[in-house]
C-alpha positions in Angstrom: 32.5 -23.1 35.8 29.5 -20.9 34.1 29.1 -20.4 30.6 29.0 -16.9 29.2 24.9 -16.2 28.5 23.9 -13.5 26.3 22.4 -11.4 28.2 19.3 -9.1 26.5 17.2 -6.3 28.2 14.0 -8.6 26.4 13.2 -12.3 26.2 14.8 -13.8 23.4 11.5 -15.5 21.7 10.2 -11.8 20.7 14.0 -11.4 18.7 12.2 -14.5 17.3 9.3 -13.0 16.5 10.8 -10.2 14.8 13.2 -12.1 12.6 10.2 -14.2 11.5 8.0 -11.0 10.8 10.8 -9.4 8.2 10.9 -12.5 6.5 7.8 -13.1 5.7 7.4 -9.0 4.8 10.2 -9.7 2.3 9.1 -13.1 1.1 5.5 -12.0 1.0 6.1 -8.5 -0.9 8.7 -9.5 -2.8 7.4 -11.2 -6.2 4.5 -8.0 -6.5 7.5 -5.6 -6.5 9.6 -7.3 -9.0 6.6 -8.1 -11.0 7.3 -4.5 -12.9 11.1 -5.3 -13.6 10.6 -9.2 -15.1 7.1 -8.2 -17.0 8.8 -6.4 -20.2 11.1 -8.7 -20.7 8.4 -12.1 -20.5 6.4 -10.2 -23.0 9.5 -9.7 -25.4 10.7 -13.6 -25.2 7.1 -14.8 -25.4 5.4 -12.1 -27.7 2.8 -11.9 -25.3 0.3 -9.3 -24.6 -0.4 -7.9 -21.3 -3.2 -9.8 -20.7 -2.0 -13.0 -21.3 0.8 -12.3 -19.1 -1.7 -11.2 -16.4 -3.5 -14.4 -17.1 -1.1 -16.6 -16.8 0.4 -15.2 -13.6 -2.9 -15.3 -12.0 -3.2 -19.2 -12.9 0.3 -19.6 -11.4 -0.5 -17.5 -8.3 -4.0 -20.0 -7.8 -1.9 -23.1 -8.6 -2.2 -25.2 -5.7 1.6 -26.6 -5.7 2.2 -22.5 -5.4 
């Protein structure tokens, strides 16, 4: 008795490949375009200026645990 196989016109390591390319698109581009959404409402809670908030994103994004 054989086991049904998926069968795919390509070798399955390149589906692989793929999936792992989309996620790391997303993962990679993600916090730069919510950036503009979450900004306004940092500066209202903190009463920061823009550049404070710039500056302390900065220091996050160099943080090493980051």
């Amino acid at each position: 008795m054989t086991r049904g196989r998926l069968s795919l016109p390509f070798f399955y390591g390149w589906l692989l490949v793929a999936i792992g390319f989309v996620t790391m698109a997303v993962g990679v581009n993600a916090p730069h375009r919510l950036l503009p959404a979450v900004s306004p409402p940092i500066l209202d809670d903190f009463g920061w200026d823009h550049g404070t908030t710039a500056g302390n994103l900065l220091i996050l994004a160099l943080s090493p645990q980051h």
